[in-house]
TORKOLVO-127099 format. One record per residue (C-alpha): residue in three letters; x, y, z. Coordinates in steps of 0.02 Angstrom, whole numbers, plus 50000, padded with zeros to 5 digits. Layout:
// residues N
[Ala,[X,Y,Z]] ...
// end
This chain:
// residues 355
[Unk,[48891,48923,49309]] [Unk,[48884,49016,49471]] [Unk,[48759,49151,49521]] [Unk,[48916,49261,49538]] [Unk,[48960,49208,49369]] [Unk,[48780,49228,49289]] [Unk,[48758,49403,49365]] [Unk,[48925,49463,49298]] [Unk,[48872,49423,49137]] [Unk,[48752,49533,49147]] [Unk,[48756,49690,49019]] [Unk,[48635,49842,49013]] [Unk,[48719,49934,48874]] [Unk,[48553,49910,48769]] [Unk,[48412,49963,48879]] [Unk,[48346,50125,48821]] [Unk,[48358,50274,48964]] [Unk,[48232,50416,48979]] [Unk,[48319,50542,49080]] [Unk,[48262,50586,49244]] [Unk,[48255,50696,49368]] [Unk,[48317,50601,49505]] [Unk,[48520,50529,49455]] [Unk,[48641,50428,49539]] [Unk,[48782,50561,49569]] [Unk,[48871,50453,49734]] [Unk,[48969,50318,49707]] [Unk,[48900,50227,49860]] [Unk,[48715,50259,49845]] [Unk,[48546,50190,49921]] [Unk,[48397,50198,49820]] [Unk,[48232,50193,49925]] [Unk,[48036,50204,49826]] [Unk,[47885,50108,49806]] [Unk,[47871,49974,49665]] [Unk,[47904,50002,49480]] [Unk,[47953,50193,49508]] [Unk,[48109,50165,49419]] [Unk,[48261,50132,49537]] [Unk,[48321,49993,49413]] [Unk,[48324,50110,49264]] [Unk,[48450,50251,49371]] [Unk,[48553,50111,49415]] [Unk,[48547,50040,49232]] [Unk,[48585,50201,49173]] [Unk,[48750,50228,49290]] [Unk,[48811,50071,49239]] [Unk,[48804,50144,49080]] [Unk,[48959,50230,49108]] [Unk,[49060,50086,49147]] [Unk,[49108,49930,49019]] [Unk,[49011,49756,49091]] [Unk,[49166,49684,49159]] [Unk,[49189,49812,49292]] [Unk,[49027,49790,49383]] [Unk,[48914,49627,49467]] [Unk,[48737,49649,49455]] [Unk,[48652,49544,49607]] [Unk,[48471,49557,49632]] [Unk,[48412,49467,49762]] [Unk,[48241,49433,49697]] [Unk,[48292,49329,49566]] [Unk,[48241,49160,49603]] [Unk,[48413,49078,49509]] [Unk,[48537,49170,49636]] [Unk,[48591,49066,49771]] [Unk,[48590,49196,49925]] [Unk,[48697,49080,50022]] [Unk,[48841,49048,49878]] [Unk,[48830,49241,49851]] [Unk,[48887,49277,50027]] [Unk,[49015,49153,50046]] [Unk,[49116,49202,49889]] [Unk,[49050,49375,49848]] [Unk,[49197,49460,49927]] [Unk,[49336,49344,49861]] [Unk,[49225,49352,49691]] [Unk,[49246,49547,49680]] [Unk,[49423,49563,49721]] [Unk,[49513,49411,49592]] [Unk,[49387,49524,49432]] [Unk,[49432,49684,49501]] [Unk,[49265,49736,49502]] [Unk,[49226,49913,49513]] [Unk,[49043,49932,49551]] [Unk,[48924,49816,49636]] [Unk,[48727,49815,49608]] [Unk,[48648,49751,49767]] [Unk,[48453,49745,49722]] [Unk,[48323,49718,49856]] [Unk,[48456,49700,49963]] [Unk,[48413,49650,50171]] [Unk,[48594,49711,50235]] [Unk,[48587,49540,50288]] [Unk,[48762,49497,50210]] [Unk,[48943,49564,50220]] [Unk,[48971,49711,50077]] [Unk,[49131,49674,50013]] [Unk,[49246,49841,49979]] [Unk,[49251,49917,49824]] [Unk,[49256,50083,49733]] [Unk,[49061,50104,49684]] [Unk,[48899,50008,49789]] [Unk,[48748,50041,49726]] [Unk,[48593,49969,49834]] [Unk,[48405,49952,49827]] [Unk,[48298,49890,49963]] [Unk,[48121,49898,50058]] [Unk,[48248,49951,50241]] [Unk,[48284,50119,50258]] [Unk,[48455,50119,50347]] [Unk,[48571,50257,50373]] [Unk,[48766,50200,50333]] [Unk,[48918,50294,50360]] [Unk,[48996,50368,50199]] [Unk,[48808,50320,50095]] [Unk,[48699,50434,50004]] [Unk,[48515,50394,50005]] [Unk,[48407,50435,49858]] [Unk,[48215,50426,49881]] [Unk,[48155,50379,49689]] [Unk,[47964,50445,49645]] [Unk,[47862,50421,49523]] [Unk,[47849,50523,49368]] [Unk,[47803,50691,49407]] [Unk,[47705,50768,49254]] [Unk,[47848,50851,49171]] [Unk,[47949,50695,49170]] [Unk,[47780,50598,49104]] [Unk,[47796,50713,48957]] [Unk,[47974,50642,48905]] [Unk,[47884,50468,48932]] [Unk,[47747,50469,48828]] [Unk,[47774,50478,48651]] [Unk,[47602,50402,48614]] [Unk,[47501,50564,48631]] [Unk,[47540,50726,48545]] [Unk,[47461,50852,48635]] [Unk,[47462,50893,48829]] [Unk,[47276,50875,48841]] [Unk,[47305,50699,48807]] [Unk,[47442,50688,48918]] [Unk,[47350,50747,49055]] [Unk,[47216,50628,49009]] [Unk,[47337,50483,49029]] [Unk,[47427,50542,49151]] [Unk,[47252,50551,49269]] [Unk,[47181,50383,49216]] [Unk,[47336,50289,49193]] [Unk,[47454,50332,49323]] [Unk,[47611,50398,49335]] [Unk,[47747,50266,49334]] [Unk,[47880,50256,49204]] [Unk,[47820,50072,49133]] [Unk,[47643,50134,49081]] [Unk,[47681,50236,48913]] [Unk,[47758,50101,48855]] [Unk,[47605,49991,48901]] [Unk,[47482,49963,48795]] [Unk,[47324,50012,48844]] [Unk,[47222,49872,48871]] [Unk,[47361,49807,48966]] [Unk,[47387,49943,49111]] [Unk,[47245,49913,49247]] [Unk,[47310,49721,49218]] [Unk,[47498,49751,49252]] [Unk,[47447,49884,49413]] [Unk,[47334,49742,49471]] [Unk,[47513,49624,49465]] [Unk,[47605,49776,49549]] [Unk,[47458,49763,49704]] [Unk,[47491,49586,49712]] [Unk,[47683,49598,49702]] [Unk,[47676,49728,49870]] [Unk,[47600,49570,49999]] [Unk,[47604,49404,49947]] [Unk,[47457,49362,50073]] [Unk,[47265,49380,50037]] [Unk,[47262,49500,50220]] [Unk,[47388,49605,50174]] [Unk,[47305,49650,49987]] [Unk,[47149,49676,50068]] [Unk,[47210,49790,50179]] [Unk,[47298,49893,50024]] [Unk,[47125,49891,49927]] [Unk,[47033,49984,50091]] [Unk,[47159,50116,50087]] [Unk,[47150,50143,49903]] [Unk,[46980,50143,49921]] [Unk,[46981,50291,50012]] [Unk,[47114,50408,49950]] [Unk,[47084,50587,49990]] [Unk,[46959,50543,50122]] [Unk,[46999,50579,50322]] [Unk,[46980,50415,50384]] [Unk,[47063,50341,50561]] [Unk,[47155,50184,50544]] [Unk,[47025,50115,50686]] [Unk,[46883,50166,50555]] [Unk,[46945,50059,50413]] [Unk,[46972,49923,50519]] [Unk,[46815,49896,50603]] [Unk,[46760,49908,50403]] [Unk,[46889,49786,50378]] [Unk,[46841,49676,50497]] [Unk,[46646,49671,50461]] [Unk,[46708,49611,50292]] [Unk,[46851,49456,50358]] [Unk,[46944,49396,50483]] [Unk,[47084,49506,50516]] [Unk,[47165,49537,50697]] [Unk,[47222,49763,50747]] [Unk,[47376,49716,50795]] [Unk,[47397,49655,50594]] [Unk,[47296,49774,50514]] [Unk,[47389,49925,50597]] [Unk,[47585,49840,50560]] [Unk,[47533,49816,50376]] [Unk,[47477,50002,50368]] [Unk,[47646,50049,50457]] [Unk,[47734,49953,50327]] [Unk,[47629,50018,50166]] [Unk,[47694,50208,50241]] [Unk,[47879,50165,50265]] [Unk,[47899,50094,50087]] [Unk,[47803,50261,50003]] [Unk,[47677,50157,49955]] [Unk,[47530,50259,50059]] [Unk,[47551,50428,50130]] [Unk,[47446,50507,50294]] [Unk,[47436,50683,50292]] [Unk,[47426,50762,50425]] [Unk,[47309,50907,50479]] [Unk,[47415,51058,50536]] [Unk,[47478,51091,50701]] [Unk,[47341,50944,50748]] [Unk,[47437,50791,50749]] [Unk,[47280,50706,50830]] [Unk,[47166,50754,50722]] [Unk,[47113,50607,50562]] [Unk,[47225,50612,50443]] [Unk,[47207,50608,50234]] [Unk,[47275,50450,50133]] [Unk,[47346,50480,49957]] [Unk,[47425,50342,49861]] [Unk,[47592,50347,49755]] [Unk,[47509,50327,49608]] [Unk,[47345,50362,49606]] [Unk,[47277,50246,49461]] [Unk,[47271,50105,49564]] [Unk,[47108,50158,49618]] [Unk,[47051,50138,49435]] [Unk,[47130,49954,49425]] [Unk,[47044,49889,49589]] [Unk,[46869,49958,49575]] [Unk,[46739,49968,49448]] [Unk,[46680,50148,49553]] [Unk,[46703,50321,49496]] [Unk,[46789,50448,49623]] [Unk,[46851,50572,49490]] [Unk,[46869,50692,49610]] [Unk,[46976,50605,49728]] [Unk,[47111,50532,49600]] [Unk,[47134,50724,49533]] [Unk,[47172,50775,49709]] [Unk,[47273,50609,49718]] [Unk,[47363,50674,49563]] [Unk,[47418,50864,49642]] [Unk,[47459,50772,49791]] [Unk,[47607,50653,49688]] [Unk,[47666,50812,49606]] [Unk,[47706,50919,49764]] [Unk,[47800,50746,49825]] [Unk,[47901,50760,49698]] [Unk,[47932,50936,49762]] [Unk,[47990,50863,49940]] [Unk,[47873,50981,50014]] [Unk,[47803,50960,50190]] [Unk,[47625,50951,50175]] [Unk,[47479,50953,50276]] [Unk,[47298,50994,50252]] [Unk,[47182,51136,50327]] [Unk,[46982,51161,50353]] [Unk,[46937,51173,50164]] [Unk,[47104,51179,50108]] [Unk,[47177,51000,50045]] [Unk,[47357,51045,50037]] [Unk,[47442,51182,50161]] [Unk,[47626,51207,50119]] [Unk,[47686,51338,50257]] [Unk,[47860,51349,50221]] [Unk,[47808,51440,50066]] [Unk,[47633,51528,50142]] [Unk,[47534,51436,49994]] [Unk,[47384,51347,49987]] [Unk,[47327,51212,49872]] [Unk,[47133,51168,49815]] [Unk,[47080,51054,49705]] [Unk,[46923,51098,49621]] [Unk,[46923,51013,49455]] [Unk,[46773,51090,49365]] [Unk,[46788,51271,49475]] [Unk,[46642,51439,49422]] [Unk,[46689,51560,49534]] [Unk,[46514,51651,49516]] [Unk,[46424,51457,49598]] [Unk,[46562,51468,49711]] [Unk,[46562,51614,49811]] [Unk,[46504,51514,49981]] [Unk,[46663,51375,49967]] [Unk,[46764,51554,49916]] [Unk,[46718,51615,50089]] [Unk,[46763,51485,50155]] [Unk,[46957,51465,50081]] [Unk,[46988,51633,50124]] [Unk,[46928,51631,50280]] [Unk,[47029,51491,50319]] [Unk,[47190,51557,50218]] [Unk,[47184,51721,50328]] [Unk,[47160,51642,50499]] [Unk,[47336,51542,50462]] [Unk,[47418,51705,50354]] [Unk,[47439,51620,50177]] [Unk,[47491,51739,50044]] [Unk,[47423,51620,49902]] [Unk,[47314,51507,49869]] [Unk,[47319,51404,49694]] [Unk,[47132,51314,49627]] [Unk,[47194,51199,49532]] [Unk,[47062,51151,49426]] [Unk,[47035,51027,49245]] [Unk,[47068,51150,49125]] [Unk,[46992,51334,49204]] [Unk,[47115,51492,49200]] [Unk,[47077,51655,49292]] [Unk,[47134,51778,49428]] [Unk,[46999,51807,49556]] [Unk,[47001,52001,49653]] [Unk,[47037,51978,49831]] [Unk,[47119,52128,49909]] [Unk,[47182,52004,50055]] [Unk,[47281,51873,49967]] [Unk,[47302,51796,49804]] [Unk,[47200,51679,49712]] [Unk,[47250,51580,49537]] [Unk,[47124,51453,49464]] [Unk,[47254,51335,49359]] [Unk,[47235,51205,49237]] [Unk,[47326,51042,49316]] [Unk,[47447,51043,49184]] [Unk,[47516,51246,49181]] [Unk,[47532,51222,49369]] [Unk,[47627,51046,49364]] [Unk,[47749,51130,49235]] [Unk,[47764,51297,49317]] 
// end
C-alpha cells in the first residue's frame, strides 16, 4: 500500500468533538498554534461533514509517509479519486498543492497565500475548559484544575497522575536537542518576571555551553510558534519585557518550586489571548489594554484595608495614562472599592474569565 493509499483510508467519523470556539469556516484554511492546542480536532471535526472518500489526510509527521512518493503522485492521486478536501499536517510548503475544492493546512511557517484564511488556534480559554472537564462538578474545582493543570484540550481527559508526565513529552516534542530544551526551561522559569534575553543568557551560560547567536534564534523561534510571549512595556519598546507561557502549567511539570503567584498571572494572561487583545504592561499594572482604557492586576489573595500603599500606587499609575477601569483579579475576593477617579472591581478569576 502507498502512503497516498494508507492516508485515504483514513476515517475520523468516530473521534468525539468538544465544540470550540475557534471553527474552520474557509474552505482553504491555515491553522497556526503551539503544540497540542487542538488544530487536529477543528480539522477532524470539518471532515466531519464530508464521507472518508472525499478527503486525503497527509500528515507529514508520520514516520510511515514517504514525503518524496507523496509529492510525485499527490496531484495525479487527488484528481483520478476526485478528492474534495486535502489535510496537509505540519506541512513545510515545501511541495506542489495540487487543486482542489477544500485545503486545509497546519504548520510551524506562518505564510500569507493568496485566496487562504489563517486561523491562529489557542488554548482553552476557561469557558471552553468548562465544556472539557466533566471530571469536576463545581467551578471551584475547575478553577483548581484549570490553574495547576493547564489549559490544553488533552488534560481533562488525562488522568491525573499522568499530566505533568505527558507536558514533560510536549517540552521535549518542541526541540529535539538538549540546548534548545534548556533554553525553554529558563524561560518557563521565569514567567511573569521582566527579564532581558541578555540576562537569561549569561544565566544560561554560567550553567552550559551555549553560543548568543543560538540562544537568541531559539527564543525567536519559541515566539513565532506561540509557544512564549514578550510583553511589552507601553509606549517603551526598550524597556525589559514580561514572558508568559501558552500554558502556564508547564512551570509545574519542570520544577519542583512554588511560584503561585506567577502561574495565576500566567493564567489571566492566556485568557485575554484568547481575547486577541493587544497587551502591554505598566508600572504596577501587569496587563494594560488601551484600546479599551482597562487595566488588569493580579492580586490573588487581595485585603484592600493591607493594601492601601500598592492601591496608591495603581491609581496613580491608572490616572497618569487615563484608564477608566481597572479589574483586581484576585482567587476568589469580590468587592467594589470607592474611588471617585476611576473604577475598581476585585474579581474572582473565574466571574471575570466568564464575564
Amino acid at each position: 500500500m502507498t502512503s497516498l493509499e494508507f492516508c485515504h483510508e483514513l476515517e475520523f467519523t468516530k473521534i468525539n468533538f468538544i465544540e470550540r470556539k475557534s471553527k474552520i469556516t474557509h474552505p482553504k484554511t491555515i491553522l497556526l498554534g503551539a503544540p497540542k492546542v487542538g488544530k487536529s480536532f477543528l480539522i477532524y471535526d470539518y471532515l466531519s461533514n464530508f464521507k472518508s472518500k472525499e478527503y486525503l489526510y497527509i500528515d507529514f509527521d508520520d514516520y510511515r509517509n514517504e514525503k518524496e512518493e507523496i509529492a510525485q503522485n499527490l496531484e495525479e492521486y487527488v484528481f483520478r479519486n476526485n478528492i474534495k478536501v486535502i489535510v496537509l499536517e505540519n506541512f513545510l510548503f515545501d511541495i506542489k498543492i495540487p487543486f482542489c475544492d477544500s485545503v486545509i493546512i497546519t504548520s510551524k511557517i506562518q505564510k500569507n497565500m493568496k485566496g487562504y484564511k489563517t486561523i491562529k488556534v489557542n488554548p482553552l480559554d476557561f469557558e471552553e475548559y468548562l465544556l472539557h472537564d466533566k471530571r469536576n462538578q463545581n467551578i471551584t474545582h475547575n478553577f483548581n484544575s484549570f490553574l495547576k493543570y493547564g489549559n490544553l484540550p488533552q488534560t481533562p481527559q488525562t488522568p491525573d497522575f499522568r499530566i505533568f508526565k505527558e507536558l514533560q513529552n510536549i517540552i521535549k516534542l518542541i526541540f529535539e536537542d538538549k540546548t534548545s530544551e534548556e533554553i525553554l526551561k529558563i524561560l518557563i522559569f521565569n514567567i511573569d518576571e521582566k527579564k532581558s534575553l541578555n540576562q537569561l543568557y549569561l544565566s544560561l551560560k554560567s550553567k552550559m555551553k551555549i553560543s548568543k547567536d543560538k540562544f537568541y534564534e531559539q527564543c525567536k523561534l519559541l515566539e513565532e510558534n506561540f509557544i512564549i510571549y514578550f510583553i511589552s512595556k507601553y509606549n517603551q519598546e526598550k524597556a525589559v519585557k514580561k514572558i508568559y507561557l501558552y500554558n502556564s502549567a508547564f512551570f509545574s511539570a519542570t520544577s519542583h518550586k512554588k511560584k503561585f503567584k506567577n502561574e495565576f498571572t500566567n493564567i489571566i494572561f492566556q485568557e485575554l489571548l484568547n481575547k486577541q487583545e493587544e497587551i502591554f504592561y505598566l508600572d504596577y499594572i501587569d496587563f494594560y489594554i488601551p484600546k479599551k482604557d482597562i487595566g488588569i492586576v493580579s492580586i490573588p489573595f487581595f485585603n484592600s484595608i493591607l493594601m492601601q500603599a500598592q492601591l496608591k500606587k495603581i491609581k496613580k499609575t491608572a490616572l497618569e495614562y487615563h484608564i477608566k477601569e481597572i479589574n483586581i483579579i484576585t482567587v476568589s475576593n469580590n468587592e467594589v472599592i470607592n474611588s471617585k477617579e476611576l473604577k475598581i472591581n476585585v474579581l474572582p478569576f473565574y466571574e471575570w474569565a466568564l464575564g
